[in-house]
KEDREN-235960 format. One record per atom (N, C-alpha, C): x, y, z; residue in one letter. Coordinates in steps of 0.1 Angstrom, whole numbers, plus 5000, padded with zeros to 4 digits. Example, Ala and Ser with C-alpha at 12.3 -4.5 7.8 and 13.67 -1.06 7.14 Angstrom:
<sites>
513249435078A/512349555078A/513249675078A/512849785071S/513749895071S/512950005079S/
</sites>
This chain:
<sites>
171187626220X/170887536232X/169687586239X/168787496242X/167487496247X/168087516267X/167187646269X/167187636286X/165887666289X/165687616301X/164187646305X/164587676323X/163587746325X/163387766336X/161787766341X/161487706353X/160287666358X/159887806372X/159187846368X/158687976375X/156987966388X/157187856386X/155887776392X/154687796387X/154087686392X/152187666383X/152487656365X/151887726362X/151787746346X/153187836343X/154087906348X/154887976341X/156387926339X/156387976327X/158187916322X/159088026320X/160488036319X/160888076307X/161888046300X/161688056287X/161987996275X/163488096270X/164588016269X/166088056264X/166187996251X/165888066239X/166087976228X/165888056215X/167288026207X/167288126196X/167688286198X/168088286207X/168588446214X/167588516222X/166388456224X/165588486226X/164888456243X/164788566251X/163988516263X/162388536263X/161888386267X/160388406261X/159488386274X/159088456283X/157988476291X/156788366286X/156288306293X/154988176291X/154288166304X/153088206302X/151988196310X/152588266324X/153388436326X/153588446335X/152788486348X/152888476361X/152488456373X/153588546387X/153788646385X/154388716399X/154388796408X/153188846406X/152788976410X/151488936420X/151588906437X/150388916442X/149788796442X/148488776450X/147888646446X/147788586434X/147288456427X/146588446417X/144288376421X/144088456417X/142488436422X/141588416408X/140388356411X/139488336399X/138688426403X/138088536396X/137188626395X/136988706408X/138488706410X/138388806427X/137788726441X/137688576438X/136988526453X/138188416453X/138788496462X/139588456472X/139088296480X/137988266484X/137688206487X/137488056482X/136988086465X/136987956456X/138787926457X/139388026453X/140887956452X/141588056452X/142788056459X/143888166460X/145688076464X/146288086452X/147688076452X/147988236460X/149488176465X/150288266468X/151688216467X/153188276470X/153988236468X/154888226482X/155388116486X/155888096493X/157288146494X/157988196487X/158988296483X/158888426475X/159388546483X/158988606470X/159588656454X/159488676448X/160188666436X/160688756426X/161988776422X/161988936411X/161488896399X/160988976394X/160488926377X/161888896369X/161788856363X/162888806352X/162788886345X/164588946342X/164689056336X/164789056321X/164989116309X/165489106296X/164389036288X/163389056291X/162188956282X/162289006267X/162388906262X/162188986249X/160588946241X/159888806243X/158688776243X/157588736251X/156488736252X/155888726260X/154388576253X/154588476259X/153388386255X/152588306262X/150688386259X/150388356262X/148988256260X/148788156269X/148287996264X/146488026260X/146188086274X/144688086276X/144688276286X/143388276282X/142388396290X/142388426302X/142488266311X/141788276324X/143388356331X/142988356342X/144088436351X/145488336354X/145188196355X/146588176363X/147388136347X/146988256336X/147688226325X/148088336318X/147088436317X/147188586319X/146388646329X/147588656336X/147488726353X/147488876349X/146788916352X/146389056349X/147289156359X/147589116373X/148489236384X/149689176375X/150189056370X/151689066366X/151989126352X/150689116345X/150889156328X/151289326330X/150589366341X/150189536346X/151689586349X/152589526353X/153889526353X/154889496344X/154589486328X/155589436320X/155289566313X/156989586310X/156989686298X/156089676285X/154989776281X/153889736270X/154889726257X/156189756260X/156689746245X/156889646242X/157189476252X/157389346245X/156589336241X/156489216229X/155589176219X/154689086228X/153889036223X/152988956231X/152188816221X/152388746223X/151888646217X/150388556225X/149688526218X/148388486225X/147688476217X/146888346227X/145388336224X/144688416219X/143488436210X/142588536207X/142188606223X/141688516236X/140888586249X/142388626251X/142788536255X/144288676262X/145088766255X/144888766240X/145388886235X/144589016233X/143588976241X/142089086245X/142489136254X/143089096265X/143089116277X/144489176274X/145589126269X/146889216262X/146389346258X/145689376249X/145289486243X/144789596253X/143589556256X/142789596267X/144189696278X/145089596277X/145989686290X/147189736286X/147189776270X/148089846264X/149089806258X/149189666254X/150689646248X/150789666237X/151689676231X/151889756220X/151789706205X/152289546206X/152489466196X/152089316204X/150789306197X/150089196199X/149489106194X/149888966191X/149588926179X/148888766185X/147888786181X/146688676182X/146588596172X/147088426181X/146888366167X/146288226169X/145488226161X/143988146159X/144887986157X/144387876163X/144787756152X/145287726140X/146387696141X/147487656128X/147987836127X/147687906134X/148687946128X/149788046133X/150988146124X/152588136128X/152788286137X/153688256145X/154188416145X/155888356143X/156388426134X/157988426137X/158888536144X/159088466153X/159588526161X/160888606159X/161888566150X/162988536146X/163688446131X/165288436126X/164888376117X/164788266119X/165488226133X/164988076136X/164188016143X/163188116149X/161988036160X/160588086155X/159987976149X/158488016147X/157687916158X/156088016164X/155787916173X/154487956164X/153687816165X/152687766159X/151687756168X/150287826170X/149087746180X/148587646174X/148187576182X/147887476181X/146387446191X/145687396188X/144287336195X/144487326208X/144087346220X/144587336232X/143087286246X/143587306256X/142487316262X/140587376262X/139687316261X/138687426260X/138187436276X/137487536275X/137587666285X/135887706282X/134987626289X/133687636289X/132987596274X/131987636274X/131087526262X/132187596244X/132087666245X/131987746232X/133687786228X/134687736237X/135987846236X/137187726238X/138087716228X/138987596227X/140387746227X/141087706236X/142587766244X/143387716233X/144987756233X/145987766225X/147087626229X/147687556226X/149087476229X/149887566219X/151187516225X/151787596212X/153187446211X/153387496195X/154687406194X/155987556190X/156987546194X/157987616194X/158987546186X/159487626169X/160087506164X/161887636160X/162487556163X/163987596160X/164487536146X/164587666133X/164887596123X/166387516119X/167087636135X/168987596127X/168487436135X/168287446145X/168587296158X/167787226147X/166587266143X/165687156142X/164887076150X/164687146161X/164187076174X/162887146178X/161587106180X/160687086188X/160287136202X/159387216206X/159287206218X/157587226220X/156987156225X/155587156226X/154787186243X/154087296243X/153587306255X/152387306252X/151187276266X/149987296265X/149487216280X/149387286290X/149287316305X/148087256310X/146987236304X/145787126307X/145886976304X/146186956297X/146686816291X/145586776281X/145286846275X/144586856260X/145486846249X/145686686240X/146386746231X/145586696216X/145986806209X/144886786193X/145586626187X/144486646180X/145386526167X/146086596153X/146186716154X/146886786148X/148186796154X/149186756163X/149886726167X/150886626158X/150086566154X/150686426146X/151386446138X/151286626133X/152186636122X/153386726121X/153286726135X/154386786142X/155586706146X/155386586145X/155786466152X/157186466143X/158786426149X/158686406164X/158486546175X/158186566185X/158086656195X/159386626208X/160586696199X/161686696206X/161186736228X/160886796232X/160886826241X/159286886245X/158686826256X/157086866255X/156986896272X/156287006277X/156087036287X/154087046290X/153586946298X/152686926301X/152386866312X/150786806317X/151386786330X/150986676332X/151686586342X/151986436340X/150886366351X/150486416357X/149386366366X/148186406364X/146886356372X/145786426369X/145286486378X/144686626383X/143686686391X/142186646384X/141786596391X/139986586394X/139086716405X/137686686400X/137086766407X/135586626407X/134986636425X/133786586422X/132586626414X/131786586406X/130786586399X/131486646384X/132586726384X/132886746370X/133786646360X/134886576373X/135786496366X/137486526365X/137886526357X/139286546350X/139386666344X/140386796354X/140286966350X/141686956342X/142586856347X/143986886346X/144186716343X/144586676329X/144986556321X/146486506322X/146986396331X/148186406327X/148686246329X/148086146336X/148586006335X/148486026319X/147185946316X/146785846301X/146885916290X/146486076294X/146886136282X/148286186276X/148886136287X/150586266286X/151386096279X/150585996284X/151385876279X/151185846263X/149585836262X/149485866250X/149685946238X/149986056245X/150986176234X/152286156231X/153286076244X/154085986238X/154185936230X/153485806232X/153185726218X/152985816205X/152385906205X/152385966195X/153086026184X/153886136198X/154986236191X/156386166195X/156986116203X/158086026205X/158686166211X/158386196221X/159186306227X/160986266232X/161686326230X/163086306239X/162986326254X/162686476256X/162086496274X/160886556270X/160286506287X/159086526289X/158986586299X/158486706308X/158486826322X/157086836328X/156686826336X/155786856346X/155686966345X/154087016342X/153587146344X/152387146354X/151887266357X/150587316360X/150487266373X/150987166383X/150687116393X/151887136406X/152487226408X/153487196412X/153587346414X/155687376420X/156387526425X/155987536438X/156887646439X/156887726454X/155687756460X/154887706460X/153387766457X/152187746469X/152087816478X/150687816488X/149187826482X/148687716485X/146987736476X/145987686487X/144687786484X/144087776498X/142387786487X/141287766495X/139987796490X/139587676490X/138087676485X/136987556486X/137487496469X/138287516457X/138387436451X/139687316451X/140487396461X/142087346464X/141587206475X/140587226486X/140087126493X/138787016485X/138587056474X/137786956464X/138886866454X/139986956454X/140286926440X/141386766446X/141086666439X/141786516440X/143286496430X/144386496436X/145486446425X/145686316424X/145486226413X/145886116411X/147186096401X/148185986408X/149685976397X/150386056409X/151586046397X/152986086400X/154186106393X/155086196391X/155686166379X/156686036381X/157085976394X/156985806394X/156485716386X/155185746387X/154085606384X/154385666366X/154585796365X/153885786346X/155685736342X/156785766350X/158185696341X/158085526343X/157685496349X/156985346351X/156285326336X/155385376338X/154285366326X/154785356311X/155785446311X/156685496303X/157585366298X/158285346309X/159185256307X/158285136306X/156885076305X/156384956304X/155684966289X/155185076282X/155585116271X/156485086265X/157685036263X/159085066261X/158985206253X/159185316264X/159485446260X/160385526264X/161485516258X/162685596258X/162485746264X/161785796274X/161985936271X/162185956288X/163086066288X/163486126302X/162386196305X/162286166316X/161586276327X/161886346334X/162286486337X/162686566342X/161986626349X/162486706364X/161186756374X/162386876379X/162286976369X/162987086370X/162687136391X/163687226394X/163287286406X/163187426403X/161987476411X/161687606413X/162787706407X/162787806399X/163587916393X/165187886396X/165087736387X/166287726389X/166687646372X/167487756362X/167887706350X/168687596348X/168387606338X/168987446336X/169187416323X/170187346316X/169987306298X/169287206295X/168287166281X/167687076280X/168987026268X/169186926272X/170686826262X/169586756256X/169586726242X/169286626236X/169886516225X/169986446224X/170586306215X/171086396204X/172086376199X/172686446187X/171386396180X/171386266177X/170286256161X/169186356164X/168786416173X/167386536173X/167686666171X/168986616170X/169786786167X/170186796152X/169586736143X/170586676128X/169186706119X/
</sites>
């Protein structure tokens, strides 16, 4: 059985296959871009114990609110660490022990039943394409796809169906650059795509205080209202779920996705 828990902004964690899997975690201290406080600073409006028993750690992209450097500084270097090529630099760099970087298409197995696959993800300035990952369960046979920008490859297609996908359903804008964070047209159209069972709100959301000159630029348009509308005008069967703050929960799905 699939559990997830929502840890706010980008962080999950992942109950599945015996396995507790740490994703894009966040709890240690502010989260800042390059030390200026001023462009943008999360904080937490509660504070939080780290989640104990980790047994994996995965991570999406480089930048901080994905590998947070004061919370990575706090995990035992003995869990394994899964990541992007830039953040399994930044793994290494701060000692963990078992670190395994993995490039597009390809595996780490985790176990005998969970292999997670990167996949094509967000790019991250001119030159540098970020990780999605699909999490696949061989006893369940079930699916779980994440990727926190709302970038998703067309290499996806052959993943298809994507039992359960966590992305984010609205869009953040910025003036003069555009669309930072993809989540109406694209999260609908990956729908169509992969025929997800559920679908979870990421990246925009949690217990979360955010202050700076990008938090007062940055524009949200949508809702996860307007995209189950959208959904359902689609004729698209898929639940929408809007987990609450560090609080677990099972993901149930249709026997047939379990077969």
């Amino acid at each position: 059985m699939l559990a997830l828990t929502y840890l706010d902004t980008n962080s999950w964690l992942i109950e599945w296959a015996g396995q507790r899997i740490l994703l894009d975690p966040w709890f240690v201290g502010p989260l800042t871009f390059g030390d200026m406080p001023w462009l943008f600073k999360a904080e937490r409006l509660t504070p939080r114990e780290f989640p104990a028993n980790i047994d994996q750690i995965v991570l999406s992209q480089g930048l901080p609110d994905h590998a947070h450097v004061p919370t990575l500084e706090t995990c035992d270097r003995a869990i394994p660490v899964i990541a992007s090529p830039s953040a399994a630099k930044i793994a290494t760099d701060l000692g963990f022990q078992m670190v395994h970087a993995l490039e597009h298409g390809q595996q780490h197995e985790v176990n005998t039943d969970l292999i997670i696959t990167a996949v094509p993800g967000s790019p991250v300035g001119p030159n540098l394409l970020e990780n999605g990952y699909v999490f696949s369960h061989r006893g369940e046979q079930t699916k779980l796809y994440y990727e926190p920008h709302g970038y998703h490859s067309a290499e996806l297609d052959a993943f298809a169906p994507l039992d359960v996908v966590i992305t984010p359903l609205i869009d953040l804008k910025l003036p003069l650059v555009g669309t930072v964070i993809g989540g109406q047209a694209r999260s609908l159209q990956l729908a169509q795509r992969v025929q997800p069972q559920v679908m979870l709100p990421t990246a925009a959301g949690g217990d979360v205080q955010v202050t700076g000159l990008l938090n007062r630029l940055l524009k949200a348009e949508g809702s996860v209202e307007r995209f189950r509308a959208s959904l359902q005008a689609q004729g698209l069967a898929v639940q929408v779920l809007e987990p609450q703050p560090w609080q677990r929960f099972e993901v149930v799905l249709p026997e047939s996705a379990m077969v």
